[in-house]
ZADO-1210 file (C-alpha; in nm, 4 decimals, padded with zeros to 6 digits):
<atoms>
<atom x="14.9125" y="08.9385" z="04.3999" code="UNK" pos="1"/>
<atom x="14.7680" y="09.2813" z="04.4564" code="UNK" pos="2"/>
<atom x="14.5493" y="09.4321" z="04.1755" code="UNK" pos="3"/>
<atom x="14.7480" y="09.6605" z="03.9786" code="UNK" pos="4"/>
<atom x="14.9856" y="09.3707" z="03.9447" code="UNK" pos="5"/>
<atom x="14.7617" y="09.1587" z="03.8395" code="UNK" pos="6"/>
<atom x="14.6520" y="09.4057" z="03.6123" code="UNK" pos="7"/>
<atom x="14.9712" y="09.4980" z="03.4835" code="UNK" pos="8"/>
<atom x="15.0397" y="09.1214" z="03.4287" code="UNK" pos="9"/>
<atom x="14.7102" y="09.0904" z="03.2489" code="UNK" pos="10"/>
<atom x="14.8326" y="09.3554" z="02.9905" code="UNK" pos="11"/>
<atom x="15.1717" y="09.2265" z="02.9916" code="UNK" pos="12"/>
<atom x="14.9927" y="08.9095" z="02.8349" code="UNK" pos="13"/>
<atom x="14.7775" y="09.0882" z="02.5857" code="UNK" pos="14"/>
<atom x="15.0650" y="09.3076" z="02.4806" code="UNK" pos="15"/>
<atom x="15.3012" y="08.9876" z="02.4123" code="UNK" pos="16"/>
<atom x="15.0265" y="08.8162" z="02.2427" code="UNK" pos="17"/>
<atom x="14.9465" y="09.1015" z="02.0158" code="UNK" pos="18"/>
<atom x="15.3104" y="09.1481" z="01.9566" code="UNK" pos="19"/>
<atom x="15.3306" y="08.8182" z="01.8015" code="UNK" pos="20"/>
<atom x="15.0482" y="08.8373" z="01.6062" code="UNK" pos="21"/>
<atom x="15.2284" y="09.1589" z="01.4032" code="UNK" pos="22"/>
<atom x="15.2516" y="09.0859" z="01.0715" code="UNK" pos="23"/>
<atom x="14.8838" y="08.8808" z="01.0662" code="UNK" pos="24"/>
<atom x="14.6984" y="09.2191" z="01.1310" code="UNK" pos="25"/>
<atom x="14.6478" y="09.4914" z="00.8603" code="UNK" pos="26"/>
<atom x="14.9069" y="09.7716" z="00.9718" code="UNK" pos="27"/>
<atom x="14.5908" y="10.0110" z="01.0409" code="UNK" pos="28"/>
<atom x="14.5057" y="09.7475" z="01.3007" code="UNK" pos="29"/>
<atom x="14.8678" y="09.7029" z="01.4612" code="UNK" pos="30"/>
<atom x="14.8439" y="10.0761" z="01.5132" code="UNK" pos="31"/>
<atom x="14.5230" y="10.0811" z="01.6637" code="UNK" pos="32"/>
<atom x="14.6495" y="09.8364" z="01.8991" code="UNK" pos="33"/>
<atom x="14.9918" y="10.0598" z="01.9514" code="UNK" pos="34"/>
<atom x="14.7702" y="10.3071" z="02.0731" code="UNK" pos="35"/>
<atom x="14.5627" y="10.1129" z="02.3340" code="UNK" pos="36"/>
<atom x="14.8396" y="10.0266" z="02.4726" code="UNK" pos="37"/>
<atom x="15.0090" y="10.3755" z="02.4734" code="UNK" pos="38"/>
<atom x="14.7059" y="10.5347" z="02.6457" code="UNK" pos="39"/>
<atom x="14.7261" y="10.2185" z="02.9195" code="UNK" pos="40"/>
<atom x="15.0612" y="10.2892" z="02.9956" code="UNK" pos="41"/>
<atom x="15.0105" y="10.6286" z="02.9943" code="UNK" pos="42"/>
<atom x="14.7001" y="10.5736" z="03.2828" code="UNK" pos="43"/>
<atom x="14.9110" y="10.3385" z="03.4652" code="UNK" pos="44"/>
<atom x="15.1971" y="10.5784" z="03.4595" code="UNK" pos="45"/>
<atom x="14.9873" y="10.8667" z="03.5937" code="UNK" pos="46"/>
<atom x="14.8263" y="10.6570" z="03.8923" code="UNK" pos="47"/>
<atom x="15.1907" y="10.5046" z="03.9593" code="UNK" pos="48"/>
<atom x="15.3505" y="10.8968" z="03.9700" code="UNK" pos="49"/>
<atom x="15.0096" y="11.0160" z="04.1302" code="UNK" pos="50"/>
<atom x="15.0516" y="11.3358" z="03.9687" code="UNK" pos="51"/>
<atom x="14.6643" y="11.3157" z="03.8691" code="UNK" pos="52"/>
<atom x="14.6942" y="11.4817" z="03.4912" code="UNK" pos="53"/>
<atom x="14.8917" y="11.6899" z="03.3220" code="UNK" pos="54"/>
<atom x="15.0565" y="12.0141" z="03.5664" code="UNK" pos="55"/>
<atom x="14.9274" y="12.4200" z="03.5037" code="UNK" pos="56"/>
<atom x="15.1706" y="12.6532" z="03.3780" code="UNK" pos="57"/>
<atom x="15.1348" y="12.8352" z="03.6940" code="UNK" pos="58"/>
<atom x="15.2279" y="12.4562" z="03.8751" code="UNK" pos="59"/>
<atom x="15.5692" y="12.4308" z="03.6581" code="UNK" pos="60"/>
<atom x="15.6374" y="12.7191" z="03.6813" code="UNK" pos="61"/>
<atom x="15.6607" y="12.6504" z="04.0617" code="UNK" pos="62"/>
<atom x="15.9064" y="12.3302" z="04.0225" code="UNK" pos="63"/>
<atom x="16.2552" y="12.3450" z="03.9430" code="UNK" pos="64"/>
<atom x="16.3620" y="12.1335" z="03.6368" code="UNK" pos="65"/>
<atom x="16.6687" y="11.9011" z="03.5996" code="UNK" pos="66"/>
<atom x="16.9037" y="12.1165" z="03.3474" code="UNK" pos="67"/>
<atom x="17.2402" y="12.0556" z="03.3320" code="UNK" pos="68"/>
<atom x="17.3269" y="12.2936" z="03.6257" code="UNK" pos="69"/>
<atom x="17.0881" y="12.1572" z="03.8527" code="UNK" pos="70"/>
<atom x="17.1481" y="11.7910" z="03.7880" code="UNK" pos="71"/>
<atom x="17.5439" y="11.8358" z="03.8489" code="UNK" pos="72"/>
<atom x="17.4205" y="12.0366" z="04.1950" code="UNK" pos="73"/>
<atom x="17.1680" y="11.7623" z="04.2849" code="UNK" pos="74"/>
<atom x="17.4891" y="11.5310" z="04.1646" code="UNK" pos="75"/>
<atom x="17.6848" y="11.7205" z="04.4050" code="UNK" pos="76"/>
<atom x="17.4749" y="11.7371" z="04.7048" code="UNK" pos="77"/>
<atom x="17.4013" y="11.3377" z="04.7502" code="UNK" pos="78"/>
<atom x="17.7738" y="11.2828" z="04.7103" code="UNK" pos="79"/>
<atom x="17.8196" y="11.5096" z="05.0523" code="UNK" pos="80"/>
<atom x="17.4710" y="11.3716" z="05.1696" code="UNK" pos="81"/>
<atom x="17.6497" y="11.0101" z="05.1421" code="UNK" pos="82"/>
<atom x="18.0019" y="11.0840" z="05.2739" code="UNK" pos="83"/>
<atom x="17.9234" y="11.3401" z="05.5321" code="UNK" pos="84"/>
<atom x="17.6025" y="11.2498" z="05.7392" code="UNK" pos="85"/>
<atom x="17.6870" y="11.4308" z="06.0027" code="UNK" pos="86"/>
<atom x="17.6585" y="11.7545" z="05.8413" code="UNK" pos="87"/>
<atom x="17.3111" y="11.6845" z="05.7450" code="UNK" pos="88"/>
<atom x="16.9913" y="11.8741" z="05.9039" code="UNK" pos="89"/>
<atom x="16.7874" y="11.7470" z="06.1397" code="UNK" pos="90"/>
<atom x="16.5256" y="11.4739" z="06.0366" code="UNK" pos="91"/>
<atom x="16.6870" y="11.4488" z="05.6888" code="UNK" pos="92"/>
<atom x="16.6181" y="11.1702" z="05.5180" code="UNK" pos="93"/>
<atom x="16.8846" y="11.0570" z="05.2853" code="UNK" pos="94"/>
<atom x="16.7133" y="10.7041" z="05.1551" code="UNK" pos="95"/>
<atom x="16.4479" y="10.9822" z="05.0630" code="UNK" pos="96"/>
<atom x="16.7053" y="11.1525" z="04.8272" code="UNK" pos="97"/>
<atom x="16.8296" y="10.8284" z="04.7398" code="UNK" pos="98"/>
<atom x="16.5253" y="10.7287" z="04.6217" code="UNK" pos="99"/>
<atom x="16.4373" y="11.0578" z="04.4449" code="UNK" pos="100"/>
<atom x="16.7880" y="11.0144" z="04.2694" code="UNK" pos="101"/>
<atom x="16.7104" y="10.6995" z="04.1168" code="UNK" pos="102"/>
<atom x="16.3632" y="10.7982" z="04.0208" code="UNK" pos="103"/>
<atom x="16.5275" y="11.1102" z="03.8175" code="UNK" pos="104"/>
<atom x="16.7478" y="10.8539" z="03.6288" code="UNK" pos="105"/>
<atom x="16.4470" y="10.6455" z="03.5441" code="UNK" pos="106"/>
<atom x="16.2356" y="10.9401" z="03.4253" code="UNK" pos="107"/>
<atom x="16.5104" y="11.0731" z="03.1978" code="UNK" pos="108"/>
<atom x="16.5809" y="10.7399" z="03.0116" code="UNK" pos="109"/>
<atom x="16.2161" y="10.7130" z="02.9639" code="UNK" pos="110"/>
<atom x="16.1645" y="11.0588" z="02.7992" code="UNK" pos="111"/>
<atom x="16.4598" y="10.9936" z="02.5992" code="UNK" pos="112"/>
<atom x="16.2940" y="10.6786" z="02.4647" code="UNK" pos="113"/>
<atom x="15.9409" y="10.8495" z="02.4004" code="UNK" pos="114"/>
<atom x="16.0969" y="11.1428" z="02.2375" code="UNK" pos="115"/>
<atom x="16.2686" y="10.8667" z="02.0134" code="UNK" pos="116"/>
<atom x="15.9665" y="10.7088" z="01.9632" code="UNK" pos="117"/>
<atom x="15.7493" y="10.9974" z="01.8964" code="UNK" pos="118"/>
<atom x="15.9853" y="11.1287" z="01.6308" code="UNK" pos="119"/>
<atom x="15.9732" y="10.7668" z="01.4799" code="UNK" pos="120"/>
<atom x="15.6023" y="10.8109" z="01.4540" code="UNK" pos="121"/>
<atom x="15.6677" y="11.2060" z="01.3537" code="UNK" pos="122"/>
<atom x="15.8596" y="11.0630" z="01.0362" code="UNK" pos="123"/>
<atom x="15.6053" y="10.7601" z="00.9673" code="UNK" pos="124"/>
<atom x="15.2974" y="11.0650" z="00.9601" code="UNK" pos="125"/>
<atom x="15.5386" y="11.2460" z="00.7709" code="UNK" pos="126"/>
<atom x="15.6379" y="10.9493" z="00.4656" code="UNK" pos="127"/>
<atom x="15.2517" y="10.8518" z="00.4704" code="UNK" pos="128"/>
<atom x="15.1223" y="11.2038" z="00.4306" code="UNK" pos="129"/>
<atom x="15.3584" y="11.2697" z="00.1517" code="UNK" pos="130"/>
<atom x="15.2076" y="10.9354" z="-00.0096" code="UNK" pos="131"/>
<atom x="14.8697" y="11.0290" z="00.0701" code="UNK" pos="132"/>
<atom x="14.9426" y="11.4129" z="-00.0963" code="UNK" pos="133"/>
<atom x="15.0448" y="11.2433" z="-00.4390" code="UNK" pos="134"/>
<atom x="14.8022" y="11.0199" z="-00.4859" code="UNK" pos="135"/>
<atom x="14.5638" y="11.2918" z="-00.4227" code="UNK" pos="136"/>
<atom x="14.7565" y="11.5346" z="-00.6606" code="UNK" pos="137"/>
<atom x="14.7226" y="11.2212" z="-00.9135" code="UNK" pos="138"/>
<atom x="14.3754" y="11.2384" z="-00.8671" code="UNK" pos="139"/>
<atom x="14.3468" y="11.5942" z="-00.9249" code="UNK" pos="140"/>
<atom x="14.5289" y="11.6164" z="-01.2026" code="UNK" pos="141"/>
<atom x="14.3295" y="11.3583" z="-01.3724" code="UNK" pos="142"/>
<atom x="14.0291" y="11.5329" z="-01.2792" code="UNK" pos="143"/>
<atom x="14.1510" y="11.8855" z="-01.4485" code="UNK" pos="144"/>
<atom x="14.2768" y="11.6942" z="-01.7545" code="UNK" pos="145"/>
<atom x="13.9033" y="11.5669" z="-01.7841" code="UNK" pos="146"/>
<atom x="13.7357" y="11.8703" z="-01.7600" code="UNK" pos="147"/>
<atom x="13.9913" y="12.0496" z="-02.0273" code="UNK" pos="148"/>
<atom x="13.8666" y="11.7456" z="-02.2370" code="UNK" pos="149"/>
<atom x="13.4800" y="11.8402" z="-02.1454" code="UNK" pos="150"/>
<atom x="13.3953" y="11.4876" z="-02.0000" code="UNK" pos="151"/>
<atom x="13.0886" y="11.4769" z="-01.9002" code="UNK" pos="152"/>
<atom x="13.0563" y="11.5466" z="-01.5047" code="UNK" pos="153"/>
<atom x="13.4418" y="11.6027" z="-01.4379" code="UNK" pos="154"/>
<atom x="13.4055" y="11.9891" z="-01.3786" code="UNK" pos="155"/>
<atom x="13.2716" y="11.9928" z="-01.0940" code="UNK" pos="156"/>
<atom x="13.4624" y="11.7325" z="-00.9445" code="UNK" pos="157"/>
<atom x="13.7795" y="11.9452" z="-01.0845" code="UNK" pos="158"/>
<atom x="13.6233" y="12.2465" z="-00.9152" code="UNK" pos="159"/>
<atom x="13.5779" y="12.0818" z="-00.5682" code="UNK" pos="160"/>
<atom x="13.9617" y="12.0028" z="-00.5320" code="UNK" pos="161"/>
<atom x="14.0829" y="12.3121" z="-00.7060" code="UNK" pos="162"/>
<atom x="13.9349" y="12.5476" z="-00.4249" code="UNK" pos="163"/>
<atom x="14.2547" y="12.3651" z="-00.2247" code="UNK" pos="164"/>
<atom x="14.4934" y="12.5745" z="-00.4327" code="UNK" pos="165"/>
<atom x="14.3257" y="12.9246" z="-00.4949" code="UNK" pos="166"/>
<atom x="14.4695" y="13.1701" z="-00.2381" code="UNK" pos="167"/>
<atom x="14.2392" y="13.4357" z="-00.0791" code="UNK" pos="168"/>
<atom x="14.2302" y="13.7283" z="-00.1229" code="UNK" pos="169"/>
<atom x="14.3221" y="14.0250" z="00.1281" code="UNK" pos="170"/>
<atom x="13.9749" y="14.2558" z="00.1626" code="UNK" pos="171"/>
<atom x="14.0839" y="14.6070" z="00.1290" code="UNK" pos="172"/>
<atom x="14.1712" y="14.7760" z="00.4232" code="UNK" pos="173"/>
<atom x="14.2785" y="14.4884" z="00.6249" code="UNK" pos="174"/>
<atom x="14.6122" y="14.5002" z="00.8386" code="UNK" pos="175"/>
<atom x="14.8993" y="14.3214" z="00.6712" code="UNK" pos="176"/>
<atom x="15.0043" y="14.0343" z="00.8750" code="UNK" pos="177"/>
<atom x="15.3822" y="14.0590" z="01.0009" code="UNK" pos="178"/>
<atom x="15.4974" y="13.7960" z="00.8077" code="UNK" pos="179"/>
<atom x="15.3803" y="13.9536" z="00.4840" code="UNK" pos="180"/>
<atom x="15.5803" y="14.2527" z="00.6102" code="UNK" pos="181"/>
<atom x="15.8667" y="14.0912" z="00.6848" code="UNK" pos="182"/>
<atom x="15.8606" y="13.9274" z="00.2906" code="UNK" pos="183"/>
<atom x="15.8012" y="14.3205" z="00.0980" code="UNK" pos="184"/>
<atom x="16.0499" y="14.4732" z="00.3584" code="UNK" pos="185"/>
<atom x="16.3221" y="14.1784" z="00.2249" code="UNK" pos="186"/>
<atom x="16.1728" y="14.2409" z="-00.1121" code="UNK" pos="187"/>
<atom x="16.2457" y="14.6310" z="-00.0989" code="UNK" pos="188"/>
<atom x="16.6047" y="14.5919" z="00.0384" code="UNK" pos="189"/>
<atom x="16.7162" y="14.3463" z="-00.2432" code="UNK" pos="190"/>
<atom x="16.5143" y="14.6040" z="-00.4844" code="UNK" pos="191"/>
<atom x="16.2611" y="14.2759" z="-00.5959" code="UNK" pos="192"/>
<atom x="15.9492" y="14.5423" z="-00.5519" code="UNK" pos="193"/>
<atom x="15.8765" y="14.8990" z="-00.5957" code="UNK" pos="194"/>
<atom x="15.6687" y="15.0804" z="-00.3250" code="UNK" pos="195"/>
<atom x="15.7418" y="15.2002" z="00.0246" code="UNK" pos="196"/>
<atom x="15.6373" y="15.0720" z="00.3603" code="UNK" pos="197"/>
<atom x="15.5097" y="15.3028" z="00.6306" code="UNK" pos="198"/>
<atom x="15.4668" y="15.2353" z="01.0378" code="UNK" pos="199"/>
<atom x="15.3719" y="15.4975" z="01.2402" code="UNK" pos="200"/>
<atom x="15.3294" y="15.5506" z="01.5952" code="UNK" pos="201"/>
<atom x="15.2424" y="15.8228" z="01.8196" code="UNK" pos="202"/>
<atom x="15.3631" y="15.8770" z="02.1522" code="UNK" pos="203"/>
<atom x="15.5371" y="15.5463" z="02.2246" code="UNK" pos="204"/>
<atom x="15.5079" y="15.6076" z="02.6078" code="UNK" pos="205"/>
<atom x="15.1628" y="15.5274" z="02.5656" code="UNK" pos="206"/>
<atom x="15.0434" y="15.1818" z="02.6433" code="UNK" pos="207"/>
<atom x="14.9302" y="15.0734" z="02.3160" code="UNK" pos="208"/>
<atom x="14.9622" y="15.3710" z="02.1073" code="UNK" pos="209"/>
<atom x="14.8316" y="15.5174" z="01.8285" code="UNK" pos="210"/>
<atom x="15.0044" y="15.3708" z="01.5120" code="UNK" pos="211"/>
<atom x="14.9235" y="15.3241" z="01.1929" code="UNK" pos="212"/>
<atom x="15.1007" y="15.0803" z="00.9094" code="UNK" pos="213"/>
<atom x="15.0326" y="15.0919" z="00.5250" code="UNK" pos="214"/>
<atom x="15.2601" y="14.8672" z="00.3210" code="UNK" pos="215"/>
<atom x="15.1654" y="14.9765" z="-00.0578" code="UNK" pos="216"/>
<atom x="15.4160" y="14.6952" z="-00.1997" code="UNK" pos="217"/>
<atom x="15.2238" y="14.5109" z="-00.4208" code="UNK" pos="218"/>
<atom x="14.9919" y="14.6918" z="-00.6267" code="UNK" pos="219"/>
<atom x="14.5932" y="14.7659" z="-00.5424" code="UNK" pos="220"/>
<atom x="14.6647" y="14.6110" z="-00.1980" code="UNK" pos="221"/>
<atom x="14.7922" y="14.9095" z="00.0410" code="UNK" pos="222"/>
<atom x="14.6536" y="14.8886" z="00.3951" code="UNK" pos="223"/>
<atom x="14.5839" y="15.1137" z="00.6553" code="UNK" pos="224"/>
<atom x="14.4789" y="15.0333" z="01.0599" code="UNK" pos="225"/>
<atom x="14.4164" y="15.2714" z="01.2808" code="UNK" pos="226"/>
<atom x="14.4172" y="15.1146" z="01.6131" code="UNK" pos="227"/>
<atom x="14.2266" y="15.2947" z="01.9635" code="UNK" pos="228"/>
<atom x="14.4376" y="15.5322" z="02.1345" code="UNK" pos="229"/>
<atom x="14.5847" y="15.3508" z="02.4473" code="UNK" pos="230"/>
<atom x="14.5744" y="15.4431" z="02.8041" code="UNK" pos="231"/>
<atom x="14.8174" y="15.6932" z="02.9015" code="UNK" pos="232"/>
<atom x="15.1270" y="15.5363" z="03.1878" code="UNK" pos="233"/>
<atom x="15.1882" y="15.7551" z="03.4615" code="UNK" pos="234"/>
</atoms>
């Protein structure tokens, strides 16, 4: 048996075994566990594919993906490949795209089954977070209950948790984020707000520009930017 069989056997056996110990093991433990064996597979996988890590954006960009079109011309070209040999090039090597084929198949059932899996884990994060939130909210509201009631040493405590929920505020002068003036532009058109919202620029041609914005929507908060006059495109 060669070694990464015996290997693979090896985990094979620790992976059934642990699988029917679920159930004995705190859940924190079982997930733990999940993940050893996740980031084995995931090893094994990337010796077994020799790919050596995960690809550049500069490296997928250079490969051609498996959409819908491609996979019906890929579909297309084995079925001629198969029936018509003699048409082939020289040297071609059909078991090669045979191969190649079957590999494709493979893949794509296993990244159906890991996206299905990671949403399961996506909603599990998701429930125990939410769980997690409220008993923390509980906590706090406990907390700010005390220190209305002046018990002694809940203040600070109350104080510690209620920095979570006070909202900074925007220096003067700072650049309103576009988000924020995406809201007061909705807020103008339905006529929620008074104010007006100004965007300048100067010779658009430019690269970069010289534009200014100033959204005076909400009161005391107007900003200004003046950004550095771009270079000029010939």
């Amino acid at each position: 048996m060669s070694e990464s069989k015996a290997k693979n056997a090896e985990h094979e056996s620790t992976t059934e075994k642990a699988g029917k110990e679920v159930g004995k093991e705190p859940k924190s433990e079982n997930v733990q566990s999940m993940i050893r064996d996740v980031d084995y597979l995931w090893q094994y996988f990337l010796e077994h594919e020799g790919i050596g890590g995960s690809l550049t954006g500069t490296d997928r960009r250079r490969l051609v993906g498996v959409g819908v079109r491609n996979n019906g011309f890929i579909d297309k070209a084995f079925d001629i490949a198969i029936e018509n040999p003699q048409f082939m090039p020289p040297h071609f090597d059909v078991g090669t795209l045979t191969q190649n084929m079957h590999d494709i198949e493979d893949l794509r059932q296993l990244l159906w089954t890991l996206q299905q899996f990671s949403q399961a884990v996506s909603n599990a994060l998701l429930v125990h977070s939410d769980s997690a939130y409220r008993d923390a909210l509980r906590i706090y509201n406990s907390l700010q209950e005390q220190a209305r009631n002046r018990v002694d040493g809940a203040e600070p405590l109350f104080r510690a948790l209620q920095t979570f929920f006070s909202r900074r505020r925007k220096p003067a002068g700072e650049e309103p984020t576009e988000m924020e003036l995406e809201r007061d532009i909705k807020r103008l058109i339905h006529g929620k707000s008074d104010g007006e919202i100004v965007i300048k620029n100067e010779r658009p041609h430019m690269v970069g520009g010289l534009h200014e914005v100033i959204d005076s929507v909400h009161k005391d908060k107007t900003a200004f930017k003046e950004t550095a006059q771009g270079s000029v495109t010939e």
